[in-house]
C-alpha positions in Angstrom: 0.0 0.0 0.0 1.3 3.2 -0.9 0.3 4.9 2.0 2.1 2.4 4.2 5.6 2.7 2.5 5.3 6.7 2.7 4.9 5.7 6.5 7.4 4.1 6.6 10.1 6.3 5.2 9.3 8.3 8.2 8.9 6.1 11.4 11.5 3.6 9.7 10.6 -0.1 8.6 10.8 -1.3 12.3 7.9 0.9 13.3 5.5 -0.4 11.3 3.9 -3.4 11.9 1.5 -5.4 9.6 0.5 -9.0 8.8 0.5 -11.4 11.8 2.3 -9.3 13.7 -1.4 -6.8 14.1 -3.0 -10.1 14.5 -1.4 -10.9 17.4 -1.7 -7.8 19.1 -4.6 -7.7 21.7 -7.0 -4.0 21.6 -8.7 -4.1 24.7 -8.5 -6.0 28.5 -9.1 -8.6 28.7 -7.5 -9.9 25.6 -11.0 -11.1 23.6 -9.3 -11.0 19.8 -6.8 -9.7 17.7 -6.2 -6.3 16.4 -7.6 -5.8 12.5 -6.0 -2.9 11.4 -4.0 -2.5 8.1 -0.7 -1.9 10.0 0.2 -0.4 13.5 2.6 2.2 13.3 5.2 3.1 16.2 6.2 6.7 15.9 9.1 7.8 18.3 8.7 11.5 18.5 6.1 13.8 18.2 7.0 15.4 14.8 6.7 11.3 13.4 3.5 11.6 14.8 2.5 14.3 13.0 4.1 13.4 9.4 2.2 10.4 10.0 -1.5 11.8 10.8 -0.7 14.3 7.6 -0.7 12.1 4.9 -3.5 10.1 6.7 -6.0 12.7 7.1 -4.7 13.8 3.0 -5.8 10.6 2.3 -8.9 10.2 4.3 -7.0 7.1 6.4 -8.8 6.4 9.8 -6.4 6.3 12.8 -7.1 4.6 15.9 -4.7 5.4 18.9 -3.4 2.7 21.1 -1.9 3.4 24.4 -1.9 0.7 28.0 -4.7 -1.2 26.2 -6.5 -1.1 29.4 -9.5 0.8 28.7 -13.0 -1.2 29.2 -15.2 1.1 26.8 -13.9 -0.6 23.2 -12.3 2.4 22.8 -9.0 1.1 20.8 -11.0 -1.6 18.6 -10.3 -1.5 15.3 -11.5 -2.6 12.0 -9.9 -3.9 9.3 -9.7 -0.4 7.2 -8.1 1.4 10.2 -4.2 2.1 11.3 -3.1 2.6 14.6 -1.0 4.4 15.8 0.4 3.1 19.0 2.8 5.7 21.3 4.9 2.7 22.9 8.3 3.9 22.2 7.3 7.4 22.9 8.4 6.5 26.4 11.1 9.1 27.7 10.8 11.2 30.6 12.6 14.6 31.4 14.5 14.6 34.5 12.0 15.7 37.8 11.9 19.3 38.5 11.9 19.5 42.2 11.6 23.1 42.8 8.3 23.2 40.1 7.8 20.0 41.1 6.8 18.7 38.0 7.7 16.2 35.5 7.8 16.0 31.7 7.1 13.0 30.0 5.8 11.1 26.7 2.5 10.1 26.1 3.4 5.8 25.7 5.3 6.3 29.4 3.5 3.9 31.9 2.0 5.4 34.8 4.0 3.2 37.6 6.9 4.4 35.7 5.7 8.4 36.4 5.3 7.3 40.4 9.3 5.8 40.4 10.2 9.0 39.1 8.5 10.6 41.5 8.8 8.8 44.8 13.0 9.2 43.8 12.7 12.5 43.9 11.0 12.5 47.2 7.6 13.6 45.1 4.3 12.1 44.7 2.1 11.7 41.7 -1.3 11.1 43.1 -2.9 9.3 39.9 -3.0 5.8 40.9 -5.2 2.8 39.1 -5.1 -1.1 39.4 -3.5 -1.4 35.9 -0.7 1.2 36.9 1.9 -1.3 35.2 -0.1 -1.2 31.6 -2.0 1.8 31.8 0.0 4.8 30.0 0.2 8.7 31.0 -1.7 9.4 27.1 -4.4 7.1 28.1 -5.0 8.5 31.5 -5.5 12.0 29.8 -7.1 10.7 26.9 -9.8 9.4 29.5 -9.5 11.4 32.3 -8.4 8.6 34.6 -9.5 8.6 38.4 -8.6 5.5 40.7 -7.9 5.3 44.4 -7.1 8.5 45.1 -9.8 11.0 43.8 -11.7 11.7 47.0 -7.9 13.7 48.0 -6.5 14.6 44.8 -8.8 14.8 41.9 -8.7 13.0 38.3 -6.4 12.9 35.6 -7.6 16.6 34.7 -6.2 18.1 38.1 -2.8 16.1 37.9 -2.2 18.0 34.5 -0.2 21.6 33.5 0.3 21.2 30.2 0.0 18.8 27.0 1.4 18.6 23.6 -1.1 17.2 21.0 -1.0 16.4 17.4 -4.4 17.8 15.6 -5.9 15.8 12.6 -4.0 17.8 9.7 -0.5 17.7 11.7 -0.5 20.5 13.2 1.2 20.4 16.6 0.0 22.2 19.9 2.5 22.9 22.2 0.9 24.2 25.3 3.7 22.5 27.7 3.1 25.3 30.5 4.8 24.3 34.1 2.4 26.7 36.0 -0.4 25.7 38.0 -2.0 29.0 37.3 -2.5 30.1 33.7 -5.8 32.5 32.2 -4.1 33.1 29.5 -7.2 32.9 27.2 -8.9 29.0 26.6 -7.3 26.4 28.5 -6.2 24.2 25.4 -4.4 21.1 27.1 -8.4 20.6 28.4 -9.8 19.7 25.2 -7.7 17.1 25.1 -8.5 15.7 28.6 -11.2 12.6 28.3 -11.6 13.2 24.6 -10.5 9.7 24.1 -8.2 10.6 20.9 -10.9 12.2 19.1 -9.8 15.8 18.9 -6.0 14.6 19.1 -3.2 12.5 20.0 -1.3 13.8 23.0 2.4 13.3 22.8 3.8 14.7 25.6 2.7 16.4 28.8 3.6 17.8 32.3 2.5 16.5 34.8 2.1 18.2 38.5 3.4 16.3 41.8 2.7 16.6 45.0 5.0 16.4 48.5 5.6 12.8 49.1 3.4 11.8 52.4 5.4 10.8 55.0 3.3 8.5 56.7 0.5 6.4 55.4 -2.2 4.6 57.5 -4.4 1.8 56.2 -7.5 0.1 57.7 -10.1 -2.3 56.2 -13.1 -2.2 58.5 -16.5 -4.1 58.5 -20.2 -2.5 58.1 -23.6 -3.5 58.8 -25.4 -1.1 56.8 -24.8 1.5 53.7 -26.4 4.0 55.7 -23.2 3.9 57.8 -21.0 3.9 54.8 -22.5 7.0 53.7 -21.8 8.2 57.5 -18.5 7.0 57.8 -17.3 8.5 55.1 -18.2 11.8 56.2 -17.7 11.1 59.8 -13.9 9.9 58.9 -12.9 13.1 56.4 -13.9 15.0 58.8 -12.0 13.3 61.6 -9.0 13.1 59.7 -9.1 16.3 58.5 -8.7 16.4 55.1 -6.1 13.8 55.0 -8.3 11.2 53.9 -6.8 10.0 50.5 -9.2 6.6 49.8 -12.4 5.5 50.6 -13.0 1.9 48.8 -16.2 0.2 49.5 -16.8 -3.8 48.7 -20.6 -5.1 48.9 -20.0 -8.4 50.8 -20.4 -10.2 47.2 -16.9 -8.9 45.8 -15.5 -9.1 48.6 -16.6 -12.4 49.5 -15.6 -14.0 45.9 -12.1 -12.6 45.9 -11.1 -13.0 50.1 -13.4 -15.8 50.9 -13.1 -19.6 50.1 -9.9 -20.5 48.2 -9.1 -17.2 48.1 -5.3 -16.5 47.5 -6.1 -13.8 49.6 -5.3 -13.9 53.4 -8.6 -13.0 54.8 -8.5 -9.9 57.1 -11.7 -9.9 58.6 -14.6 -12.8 57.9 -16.9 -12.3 54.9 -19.9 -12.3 57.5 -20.9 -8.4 56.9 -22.9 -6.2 54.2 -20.2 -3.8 53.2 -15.9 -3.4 53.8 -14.3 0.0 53.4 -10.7 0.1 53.3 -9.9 3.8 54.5 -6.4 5.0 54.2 -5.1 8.6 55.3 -1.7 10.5 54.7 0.3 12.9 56.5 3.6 14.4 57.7 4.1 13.1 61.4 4.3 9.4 62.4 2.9 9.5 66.0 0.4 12.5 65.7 -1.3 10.4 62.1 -1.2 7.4 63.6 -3.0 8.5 67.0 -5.5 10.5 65.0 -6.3 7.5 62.3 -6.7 5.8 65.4 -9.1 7.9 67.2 -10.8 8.6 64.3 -11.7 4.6 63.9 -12.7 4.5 68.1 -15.3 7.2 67.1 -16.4 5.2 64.6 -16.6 1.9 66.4 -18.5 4.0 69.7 -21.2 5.5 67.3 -21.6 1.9 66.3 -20.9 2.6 62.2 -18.0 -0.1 62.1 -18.6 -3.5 63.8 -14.7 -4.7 63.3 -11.2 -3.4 61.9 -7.9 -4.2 61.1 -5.3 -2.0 60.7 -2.1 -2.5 58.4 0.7 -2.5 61.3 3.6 -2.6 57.7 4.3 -1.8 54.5 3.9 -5.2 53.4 0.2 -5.6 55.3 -1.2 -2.4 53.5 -0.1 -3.9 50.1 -2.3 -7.3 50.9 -5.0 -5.3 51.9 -5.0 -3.1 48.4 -4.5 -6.7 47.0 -7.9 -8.0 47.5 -9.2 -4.4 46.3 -7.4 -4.5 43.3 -7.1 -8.5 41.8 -9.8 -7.3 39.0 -7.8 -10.4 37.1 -9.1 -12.7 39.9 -12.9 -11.1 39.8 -12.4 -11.6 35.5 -11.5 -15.4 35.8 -14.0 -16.4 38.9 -16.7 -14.8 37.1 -15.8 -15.9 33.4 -15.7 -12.7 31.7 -18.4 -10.5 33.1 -20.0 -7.7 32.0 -18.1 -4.3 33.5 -19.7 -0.9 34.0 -18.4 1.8 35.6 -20.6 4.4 36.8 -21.5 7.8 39.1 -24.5 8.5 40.9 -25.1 10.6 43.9 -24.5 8.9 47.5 -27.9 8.4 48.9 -29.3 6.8 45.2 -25.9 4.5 45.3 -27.9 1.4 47.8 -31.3 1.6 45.9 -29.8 1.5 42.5 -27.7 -1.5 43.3 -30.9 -2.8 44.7 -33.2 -2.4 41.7 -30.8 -3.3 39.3 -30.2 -7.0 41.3 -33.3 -7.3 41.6 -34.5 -7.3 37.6 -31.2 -9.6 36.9 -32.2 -11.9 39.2 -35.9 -11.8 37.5 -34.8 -11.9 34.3 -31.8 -14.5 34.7 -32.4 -16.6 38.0 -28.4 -17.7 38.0 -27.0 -14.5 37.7 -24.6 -12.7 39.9 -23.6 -9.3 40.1 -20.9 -8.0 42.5 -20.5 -4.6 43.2 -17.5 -2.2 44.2 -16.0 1.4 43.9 -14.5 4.5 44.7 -17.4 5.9 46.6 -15.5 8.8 48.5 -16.0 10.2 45.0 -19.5 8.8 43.9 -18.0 6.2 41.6 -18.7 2.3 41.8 -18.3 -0.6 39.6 -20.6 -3.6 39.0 -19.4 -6.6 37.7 -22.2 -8.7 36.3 -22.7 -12.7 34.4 -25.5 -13.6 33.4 -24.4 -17.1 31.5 -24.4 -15.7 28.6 -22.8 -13.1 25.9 -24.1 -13.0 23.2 -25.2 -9.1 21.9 -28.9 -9.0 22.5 -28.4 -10.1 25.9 -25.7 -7.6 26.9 -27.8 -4.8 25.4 -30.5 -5.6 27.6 -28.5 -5.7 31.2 -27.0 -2.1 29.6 -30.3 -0.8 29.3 -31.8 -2.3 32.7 -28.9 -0.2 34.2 -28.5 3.0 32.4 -32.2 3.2 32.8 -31.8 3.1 36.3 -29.0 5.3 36.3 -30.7 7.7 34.4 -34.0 8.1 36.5 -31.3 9.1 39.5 -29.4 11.8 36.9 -26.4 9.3 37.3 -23.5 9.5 34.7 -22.9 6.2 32.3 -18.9 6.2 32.5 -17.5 7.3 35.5 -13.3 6.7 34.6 -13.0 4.8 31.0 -14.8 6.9 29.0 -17.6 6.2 26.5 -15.4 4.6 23.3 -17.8 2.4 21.1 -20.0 0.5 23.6 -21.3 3.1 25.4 -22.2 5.5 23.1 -25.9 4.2 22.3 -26.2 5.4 26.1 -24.5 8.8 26.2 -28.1 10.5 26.0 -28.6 9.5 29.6 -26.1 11.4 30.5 -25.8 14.3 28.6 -28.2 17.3 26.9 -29.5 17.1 23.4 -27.5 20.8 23.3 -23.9 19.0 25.0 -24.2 16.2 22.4 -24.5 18.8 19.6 -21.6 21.1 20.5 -19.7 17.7 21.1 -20.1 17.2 17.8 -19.3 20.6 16.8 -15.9 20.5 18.2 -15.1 17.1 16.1 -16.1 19.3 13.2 -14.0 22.3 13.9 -11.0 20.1 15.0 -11.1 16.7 12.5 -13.3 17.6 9.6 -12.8 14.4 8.3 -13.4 12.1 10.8 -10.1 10.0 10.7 -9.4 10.5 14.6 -10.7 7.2 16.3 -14.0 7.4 14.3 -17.1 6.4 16.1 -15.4 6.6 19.3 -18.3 8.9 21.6 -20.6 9.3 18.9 -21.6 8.0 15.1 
């Protein structure tokens, strides 16, 4: 293909794939098929990228970007008449600047990679997901990543100070600004924030630290009721003022299936309650943190909204304990593939949703199971759902049953992963007639042709 071989000229002959080496590329997690593009092409530097999105958008060529591959939304799936572009050698960091506190880095760099960096420099980047190891800094922007750490620190958007992205006819945007404050006319790098590669690829950005914590303290505790979640949570920020940094709630069915029998987790406390929380809090003084964090759980045990705790006494504990939260491989195998959403709703609708929506599974499929878990400090949980089956009409109908029922409590479809290709049917529950349209309007104004990850948010 001519195309191809102009490619290549520019990103060299090893940086285009094609053949079986797409084939045996995976585009999504878990690993459900082969990639189907034409070729995938592995740019090195920013001005590659753009020589290569030139001549594709002169010749009408569709470009799907691949980052971590860890997204859940279909948002890297390709066809057959597609090219990716994939920024896995663009994976260089600056040096940390300690006095700015900020670090520089390429879009394909891997997000554990970002928190080395940082934690060597006596520096914190707050961002922090279960796929850290995949997951890349481009695909954190690209989808506005939250994680564990929200409820303190914010999302992706409020980790950022500046991106670098290339536009659909090549052109490059440099906005690569250190400065946390900047109203310098239209905050640029924030177009490109949870666009999911439709308005660009970002190539580089800086990213903002924080002071490295010196002390961290890590509890899982035990609840009988969700009205006491929603009351210890507020009951425990405010305790620990403001250093409350996670806030992870497990309905007794995950955390049953992933810490209960032959579980390769030890189990901390006995699967005999409703709901877990595994609280965590970080400060700047050993003995002062650790008595408060302490205090803080007493209260909570005298006004009766905990019914038993454990508290990480190491390093080494705390890291079993983030274990259980995290083994999403284990929760994939034990429930042979399920069906993942990730979703926002408001607090007080969080126990009736999960309600209603178990209870029309179990109507409509008697052996299904549905296990539920999330962020909650930030209004984000996750359901995790089998119903014995997957073929297309069946998964369209548990999507409906629960963006219905999201919708009717003015709850948001995609909460950290975006809306890609599967969700997009749904975005109406979400968003205005009016947002849609000027969505739309900015895909215009900014790809006119429609060769940035086509059908990715909308038709």
């Amino acid at each position: 293909m001519i195309l191809i071989k102009e490619i290549e000229k520019i990103v060299s002959p090893g940086g285009v794939l094609s053949g079986k080496d797409v084939a045996l590329r995976p585009e999504s997690w878990p690993p459900l098929g082969g990639c189907k593009a034409k070729a995938i092409i592995r740019p090195s530097s920013t001005e590659q990228v753009s020589e290569v999105v030139r001549l594709c958008n002169e010749a009408g060529q569709s470009i799907v970007t691949h980052g971590g591959l860890t997204g859940l939304v279909g948002g890297a799936r390709t066809m057959e008449q597609d090219i990716v572009v994939s920024l896995e050698r663009m994976n260089t960091m600056e040096p940390v600047d300690q006095i700015n506190r900020t670090l520089t880095v390429q879009a394909g760099v891997p997000l554990q990679r970002v928190h080395e960096a940082a934690e060597e420099a006596g520096l914190l980047f707050p961002l922090d997901l279960g796929a850290r190891g995949s997951c890349t800094i481009g695909g954190n922007i690209s989808t506005n990543a939250g994680g564990n750490a929200v409820i303190r620190y914010g999302m992706m958007r409020e980790q950022l100070l500046g991106v670098e992205a290339v536009l659909a006819d090549g052109s490059i945007i440099s906005s690569l600004s250190g400065v946390i404050k900047n109203n310098t006319g239209y905050d640029l790098k924030q177009l490109f924030v949870g666009s999911e590669g439709t308005l660009g690829i970002v190539t580089r950005a800086v990213l903002r630290l924080r002071p490295l914590p010196r002390t961290c303290n890590t509890a899982l505790v035990a609840v009988e009721c969700f009205e006491h979640v929603a009351r210890l949570l507020r009951e425990m920020d405010s305790a620990l003022g403001g250093t409350l940094s996670a806030f992870e709630v497990m309905w007794n069915d995950f955390y049953a299936l992933l810490a209960g029998v032959d579980s390769k987790h030890n189990q901390p406390l006995s699967t005999a309650h409703p709901f877990y929380v595994l609280l965590e809090s970080t400060g700047g003084n050993l003995e002062s943190d650790k008595r408060r964090f302490e205090y803080a759980l007493e209260e909570a045990f005298g006004s009766e909204l905990i019914v038993d705790a454990v508290i990480a006494q190491s390093k080494q504990q705390r890291e079993k304990l983030w274990a259980i939260r995290d083994d999403i491989e284990t929760l994939n195998h034990k429930l042979s593939r399920p069906i993942l959403f990730d979703v926002s709703l408001g607090i007080p609708d969080m126990e009736n949703f999960v309600d209603e929506v178990r209870e029309q599974l179990t109507r409509r499929w008697p052996g299904s199971k549905m296990v539920v878990f999330g962020h909650l400090g930030d209004g984000n949980i996750h359901l995790a759902i089998t119903i014995g089956s997957h073929e297309a009409s069946q998964l369209h109908t548990v999507e409906t049953i629960i963006y219905e029922a999201l919708g009717r409590r003015g709850g948001v479809i995609s909460a950290e992963h975006g809306i890609g290709l599967d969700k997009r049917e749904y975005l109406k529950h979400s968003r205005s007639k009016e947002e849609i349209a000027l969505m739309k309007t900015l895909k215009k104004a900014l790809d006119p042709k429609g060769i940035l990850n086509p059908g990715v948010i909308f038709e």
